[in-house]
N, C-alpha and C positions, 0 to 999 in steps of 0.2 A: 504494500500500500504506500501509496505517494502522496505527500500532503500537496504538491505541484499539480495534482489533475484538480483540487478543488478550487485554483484559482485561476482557472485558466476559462474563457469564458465558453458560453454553449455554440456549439454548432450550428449554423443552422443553414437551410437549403440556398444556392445562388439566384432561383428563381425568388423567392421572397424576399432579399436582403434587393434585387433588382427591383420587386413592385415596390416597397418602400422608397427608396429612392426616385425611384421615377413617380410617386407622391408626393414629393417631398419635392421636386422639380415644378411638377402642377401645383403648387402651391393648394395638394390638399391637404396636407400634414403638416407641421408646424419644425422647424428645427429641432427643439426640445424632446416631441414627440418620434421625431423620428430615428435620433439618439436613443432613445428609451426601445425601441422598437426592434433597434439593431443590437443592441443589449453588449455593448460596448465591444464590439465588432469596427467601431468606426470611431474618429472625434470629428467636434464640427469645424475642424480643418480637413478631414477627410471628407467633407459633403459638397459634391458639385454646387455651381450656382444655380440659383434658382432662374425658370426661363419667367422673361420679362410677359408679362400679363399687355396686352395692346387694348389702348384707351377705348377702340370700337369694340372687344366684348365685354367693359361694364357698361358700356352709355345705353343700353335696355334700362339698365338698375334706375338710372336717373332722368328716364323721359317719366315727365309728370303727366303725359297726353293719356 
């Protein structure tokens, strides 16, 4: 028994640590949340930027018509 396997962090699959991130790109996950997500697989120097949101898909949000 190794006390090194109980600090080493979990596993987990390439395709889920990818939907989070690319979450996290869409700006549907939050930085914080998707640290937590990745369950320290990653820091938030390791997190791509997030893609720029274009002013024509909120302007729905703010037609008062």
């Amino acid at each position: 028994m190794s006390l090194r396997d109980d600090f080493t962090p979990p596993s987990m699959g390439p395709s889920y640590a990818q939907a989070v991130v690319r979450a996290f790109k869409r700006h549907k996950l939050s930085r914080s949340r998707t640290l937590e997500m990745l369950r320290g697989a990653a820091s938030a120097d390791d997190l791509p930027r997030e893609d720029k949101v274009p002013v024509e898909s909120m302007r729905a949000q703010f037609d008062l018509d």
